[in-house]
N, C-alpha and C positions, 0 to 999 in steps of 0.2 A: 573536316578541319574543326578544331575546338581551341578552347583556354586563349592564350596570348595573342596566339599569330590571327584564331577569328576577332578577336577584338580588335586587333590592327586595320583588319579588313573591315570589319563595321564603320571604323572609325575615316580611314580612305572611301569607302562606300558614302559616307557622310560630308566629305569633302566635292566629291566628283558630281554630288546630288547640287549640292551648294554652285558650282563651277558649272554646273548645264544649265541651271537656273536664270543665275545672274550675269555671267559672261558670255556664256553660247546662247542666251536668249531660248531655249527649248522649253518648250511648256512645262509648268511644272506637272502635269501629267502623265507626259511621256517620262518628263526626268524621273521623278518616284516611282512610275512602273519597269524601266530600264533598270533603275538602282536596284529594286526588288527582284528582278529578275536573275539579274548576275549575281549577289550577293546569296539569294538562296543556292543555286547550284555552287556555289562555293561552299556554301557553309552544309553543304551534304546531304540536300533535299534531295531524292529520287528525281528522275525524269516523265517515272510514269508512278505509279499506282504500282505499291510491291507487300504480295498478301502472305502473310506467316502463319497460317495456323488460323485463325479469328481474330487476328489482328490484322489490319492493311494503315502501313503509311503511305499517308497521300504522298502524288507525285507532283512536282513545280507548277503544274498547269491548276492541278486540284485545289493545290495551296490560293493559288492567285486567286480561282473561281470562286471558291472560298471567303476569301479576304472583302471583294469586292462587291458581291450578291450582300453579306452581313453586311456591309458597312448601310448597303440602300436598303435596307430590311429595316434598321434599326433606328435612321435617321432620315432618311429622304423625303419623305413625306414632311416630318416634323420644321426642315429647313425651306421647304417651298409654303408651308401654310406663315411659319415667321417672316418672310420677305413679302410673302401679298400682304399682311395686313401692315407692313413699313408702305407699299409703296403706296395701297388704300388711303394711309393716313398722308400722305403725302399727296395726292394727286386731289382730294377733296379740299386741304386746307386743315385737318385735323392735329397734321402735327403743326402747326401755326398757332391754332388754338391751343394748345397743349401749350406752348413759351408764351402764348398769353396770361395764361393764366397765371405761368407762372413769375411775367412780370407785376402781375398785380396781387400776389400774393409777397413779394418780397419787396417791390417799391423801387421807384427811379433815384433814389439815392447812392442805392449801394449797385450801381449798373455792370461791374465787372463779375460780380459773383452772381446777378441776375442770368446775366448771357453765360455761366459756367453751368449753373442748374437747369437753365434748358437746352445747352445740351447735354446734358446728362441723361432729364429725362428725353427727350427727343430719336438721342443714339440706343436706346433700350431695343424699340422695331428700326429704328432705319438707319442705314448704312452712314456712317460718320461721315464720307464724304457728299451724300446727297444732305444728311444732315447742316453741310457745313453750307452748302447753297442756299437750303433754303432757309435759314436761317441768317446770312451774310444782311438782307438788307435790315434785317432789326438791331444786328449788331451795327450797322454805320448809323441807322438812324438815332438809335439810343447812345452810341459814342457822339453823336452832335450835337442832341438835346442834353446832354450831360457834359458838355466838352471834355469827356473824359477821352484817356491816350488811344489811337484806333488798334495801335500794336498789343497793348492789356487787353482789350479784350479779344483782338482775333488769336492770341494766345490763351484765354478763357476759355473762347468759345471750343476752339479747338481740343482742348486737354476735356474739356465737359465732354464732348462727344465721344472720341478718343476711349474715355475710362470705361463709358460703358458698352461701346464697343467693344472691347475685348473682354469684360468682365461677366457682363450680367445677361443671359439668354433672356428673348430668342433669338438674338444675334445670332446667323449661322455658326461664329466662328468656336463660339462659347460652344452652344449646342452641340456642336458636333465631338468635342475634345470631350465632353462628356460623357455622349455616349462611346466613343471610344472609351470611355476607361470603366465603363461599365456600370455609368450614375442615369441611364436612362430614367431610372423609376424614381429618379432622387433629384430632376433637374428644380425643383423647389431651395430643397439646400443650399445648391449651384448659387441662384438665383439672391437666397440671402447672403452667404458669402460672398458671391458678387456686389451687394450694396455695401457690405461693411468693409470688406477690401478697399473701395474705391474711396472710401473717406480719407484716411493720409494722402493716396492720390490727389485727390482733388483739394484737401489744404495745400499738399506741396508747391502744387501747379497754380493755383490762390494769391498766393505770397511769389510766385517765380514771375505770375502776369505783371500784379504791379512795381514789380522789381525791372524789370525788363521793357516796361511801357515807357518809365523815364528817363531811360538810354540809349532809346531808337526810335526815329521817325521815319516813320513809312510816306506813303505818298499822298495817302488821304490825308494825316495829318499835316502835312504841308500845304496841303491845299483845303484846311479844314474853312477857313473865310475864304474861299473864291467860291465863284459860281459854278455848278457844277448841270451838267446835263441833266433836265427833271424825271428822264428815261431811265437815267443814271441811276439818279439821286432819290427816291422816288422816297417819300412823307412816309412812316409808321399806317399811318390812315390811307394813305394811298394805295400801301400795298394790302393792308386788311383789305379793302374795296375790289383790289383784282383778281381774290378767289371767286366774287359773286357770294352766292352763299355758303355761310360757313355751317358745318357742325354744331350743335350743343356741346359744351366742354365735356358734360356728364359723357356724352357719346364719343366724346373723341378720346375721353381716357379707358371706358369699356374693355376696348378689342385688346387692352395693354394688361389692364386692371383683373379683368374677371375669370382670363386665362390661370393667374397667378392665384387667385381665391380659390379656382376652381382646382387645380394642384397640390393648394393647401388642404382643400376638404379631404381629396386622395392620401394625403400624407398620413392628417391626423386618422382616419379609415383604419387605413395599415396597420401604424402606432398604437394605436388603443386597442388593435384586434377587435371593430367591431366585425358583426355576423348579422346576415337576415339581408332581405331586399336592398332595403336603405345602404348597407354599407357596400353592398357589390355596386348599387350605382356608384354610390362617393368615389370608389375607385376606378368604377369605369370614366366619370364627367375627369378624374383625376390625372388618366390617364396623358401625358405630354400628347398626343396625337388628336388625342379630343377634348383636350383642354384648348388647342390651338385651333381646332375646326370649330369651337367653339366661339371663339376671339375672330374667326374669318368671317363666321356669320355676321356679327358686330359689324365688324367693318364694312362689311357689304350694306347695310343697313344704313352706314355712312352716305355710300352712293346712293342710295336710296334718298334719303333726307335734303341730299344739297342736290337731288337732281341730275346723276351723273351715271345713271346706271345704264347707259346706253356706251358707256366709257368700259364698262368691266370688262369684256373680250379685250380688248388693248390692253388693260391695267394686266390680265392675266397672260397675255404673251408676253410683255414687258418683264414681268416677272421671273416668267420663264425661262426668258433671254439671262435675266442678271445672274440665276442661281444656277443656271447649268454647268456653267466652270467649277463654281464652288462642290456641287453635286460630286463631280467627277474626281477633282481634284480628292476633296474626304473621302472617295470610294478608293483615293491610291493610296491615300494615307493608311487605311485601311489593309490593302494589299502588303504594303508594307509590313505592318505590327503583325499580321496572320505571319509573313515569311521569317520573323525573324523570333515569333514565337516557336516555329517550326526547327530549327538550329539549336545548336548547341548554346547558344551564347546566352541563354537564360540559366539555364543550366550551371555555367560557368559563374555567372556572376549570383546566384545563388549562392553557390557556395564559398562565395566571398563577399557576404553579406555585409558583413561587418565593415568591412571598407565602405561598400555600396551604402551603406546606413548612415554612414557618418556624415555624406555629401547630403544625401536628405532632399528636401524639397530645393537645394539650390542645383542640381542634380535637372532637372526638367527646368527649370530657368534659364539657365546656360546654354543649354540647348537650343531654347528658342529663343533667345536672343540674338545668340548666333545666326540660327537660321533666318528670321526678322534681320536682322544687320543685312544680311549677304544679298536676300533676295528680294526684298521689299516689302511682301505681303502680309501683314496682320495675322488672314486668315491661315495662308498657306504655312505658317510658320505655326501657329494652334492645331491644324489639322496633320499636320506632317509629326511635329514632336508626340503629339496624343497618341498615332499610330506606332512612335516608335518607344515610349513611356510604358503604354501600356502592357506588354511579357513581362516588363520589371519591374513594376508595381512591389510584390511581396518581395523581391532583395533591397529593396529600396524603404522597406516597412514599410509601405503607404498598404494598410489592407483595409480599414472602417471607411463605411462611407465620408463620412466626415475627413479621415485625411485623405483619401482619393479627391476628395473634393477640394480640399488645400493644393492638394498638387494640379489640378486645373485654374486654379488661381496663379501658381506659381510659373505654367508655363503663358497663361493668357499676361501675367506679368512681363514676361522673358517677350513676349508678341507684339508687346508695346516699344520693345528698348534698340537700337532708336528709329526715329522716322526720317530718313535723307534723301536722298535727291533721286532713289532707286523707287520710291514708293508712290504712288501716285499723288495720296493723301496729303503728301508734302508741298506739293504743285497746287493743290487744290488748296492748303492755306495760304501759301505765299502769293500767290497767283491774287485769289479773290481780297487778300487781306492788304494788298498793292507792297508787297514790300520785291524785296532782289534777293537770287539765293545767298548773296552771304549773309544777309538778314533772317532769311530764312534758317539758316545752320543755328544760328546765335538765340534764334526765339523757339520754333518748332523742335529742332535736334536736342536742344540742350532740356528744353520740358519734357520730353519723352522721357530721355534720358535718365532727372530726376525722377520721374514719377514709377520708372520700371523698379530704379532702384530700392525709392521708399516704399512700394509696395511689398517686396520680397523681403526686405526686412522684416516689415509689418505680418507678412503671413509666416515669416520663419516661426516669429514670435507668438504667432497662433498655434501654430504646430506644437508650439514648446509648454502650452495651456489645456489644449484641444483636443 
């Protein structure tokens, strides 16, 4: 099958993915390798292995094998060393110190865009929604000692986390849509266009907290002069007090900091074509794998420091635990883009480029927007689209690493848009931030929303410089 009617079926293939997901509740594991499966034998993948001469095209099982082995070749490693040192920093009190610092570098006056910049930095290593716990008692504490609205800023807090969760590695979720599109050696770029992306995001969501603080009260704020359980309620100082010992700042920004120096030294390597000893290490310490094994040591050094290294067997099952979903799920995504690289449908829309061109980086945002809408997951929506982006990369113009890199923007954009009642993350801000979901729809749904939107703008408009 080719041209129209496989594009139909792509596009049904795309719907039935979405429908196992989110309404038959099927993993999306199974859903993505199911979708892949049928969808190549349609679209005219052999059954086995079929040899011409010194040519052999793989057969559906090969493809799959294929798809699946690359996908943990290229990133697996890279997504279990970025979640140990999230949970490291987490579990010693590192990322605690990290939003220390950065309330005292920015000051208890301006407390809504305090609590937006850590999380911002915060969600760089760790998961937006762990982010958002541990960080919840500074955001009540600093909404009381500011009597500032509790709804501004768990709207803050939230959209801080949030942006660079989907934007800036080594979030798995970035990472991974990366290497799928073929920027493994380039997750530096990533990295910067993930910071300069997230700047309209994060004015957006700025201006949308304190808009939306003054038109709904949550239940803290209702009850901001009552007494509250001291369990509860627990002092800024109280909760410093119940890591025990904390981290040095220096060391707790390290495992984040020296990964990213150490990727730039790789980069500029490359770029300048240096040669001799010196420049093979810059690109080996450069290397994303050893840049982050690098950043694990740090952090382990973490446990070291405050005493907790009797904790790292746990810290690393734990780990383990969180990223094996993710693991597997990117390894379908993965199966995915190999089966549908494998088909015609590349092919086709190749040669109908010009169309394909003109949609552009809104093309991979749609998509995963979509697929974020339907099924809830940040990740799974980055990891799914990247697999299915990537065969059509050059109909779509995206070829330089730079706009490859736009369009991992454009669908981590699409990943954000929106957050509802399907998501967990959604539960996690309304829940801790005491509001009710229709409050929830009105603060959380509606800041996504903005913030997908003005980032894809924002990168169209890179595109059109870049």
């Amino acid at each position: 099958m080719t041209g129209i009617p496989l594009i139909i079926v792509f596009v049904l293939a795309i719907v039935a993915m979405i429908f196992m997901i989110s309404k038959l509740k099927i993993h999306p594991f199974l859903s993505i390798m199911a979708v892949a499966l049928v969808f190549g034998l349609i679209g005219g993948i052999p059954l086995v292995d079929v040899k011409d001469g010194d040519t052999t095209t793989p057969g559906i099982a090969t493809v799959i094998g294929q798809g699946f082995s690359g996908t943990f070749t290229s990133i697996g490693i890279v997504i279990i060393l970025g979640a140990l040192i999230g949970m490291i920093l987490e579990v010693t009190g590192g990322a605690f110190r990290l939003a220390d610092a950065i309330v005292s570098a920015i000051g208890k006056k301006r407390p809504v865009l305090a609590i937006q910049l850590m999380g911002w930095i915060v969600s760089i290593p760790v998961f937006c929604d762990s982010g958002f716990v541990i960080l919840n008692p500074i955001r009540k504490a600093l909404a009381r000692r500011t009597a500032t609205s509790s709804v501004a800023m768990t709207v803050a807090l939230s959209a801080g986390l949030y942006t660079a969760h989907v934007f800036i590695p080594p979030t798995p979720g970035p990472i991974a849509a990366a290497n799928t599109l073929g920027l493994g050696d380039h997750l530096l770029l990533v990295i910067g266009l993930g910071a300069l992306v997230s700047i309209p995001a994060l004015i957006a969501s700025y201006f949308y907290a304190r808009f939306i603080g003054g038109r709904i009260q949550s239940s803290e704020d209702a009850e901001l002069n009552a007494t509250i359980d001291a369990e509860v309620e627990r002092s800024y100082d109280e909760l410093r007090a119940s890591y025990g010992k904390l981290p040095s700042t220096a060391l707790s920004f390290a495992p984040i900091v020296v990964p990213i120096l150490a990727m730039a030294l790789g980069s500029i390597a490359a770029m300048a074509k240096w040669t001799g000893f010196g420049a093979d290490l810059a690109r080996f310490v450069g290397t994303p794998i050893i840049a982050l094994a690098i950043g694990t040591i740090i952090a382990i050094a973490l446990l070291a420091t405050t005493d907790r290294m009797k904790d790292f067997y746990d810290v690393t099952e734990q780990t383990l635990k969180v990223v094996g979903p993710i693991l597997f799920i990117t390894a379908a995504g993965g199966v995915l883009g190999r089966v549908i690289a494998n088909t015609d449908i590349v092919d086709f829309i190749t040669a109908n480029a010009t169309v394909m061109a003109s949609i552009g980086m809104f093309f991979p945002f749609l998509l995963s927007a979509i697929l974020k809408t339907a099924q809830g997951s940040s990740t799974v929506a980055l990891v799914t689209t990247a697999g299915i982006v990537a065969p059509m990369l050059p109909a779509l113009g995206l070829e330089t690493p730079v706009q490859i890199a736009l369009a991992v923007m454009a669908i981590a954009a699409g990943a954000m848009t929106v957050s509802h009642a399907n998501d967990s993350y959604f539960w996690v801000v309304t829940n801790f931030g005491g509001m009710t979901a229709d409050q929830g729809y009105r603060t959380q749904t509606v800041v996504t929303l903005i913030m997908g939107v003005v980032s894809i703008i924002f990168i169209w408009i890179l595109s059109l410089i870049l």
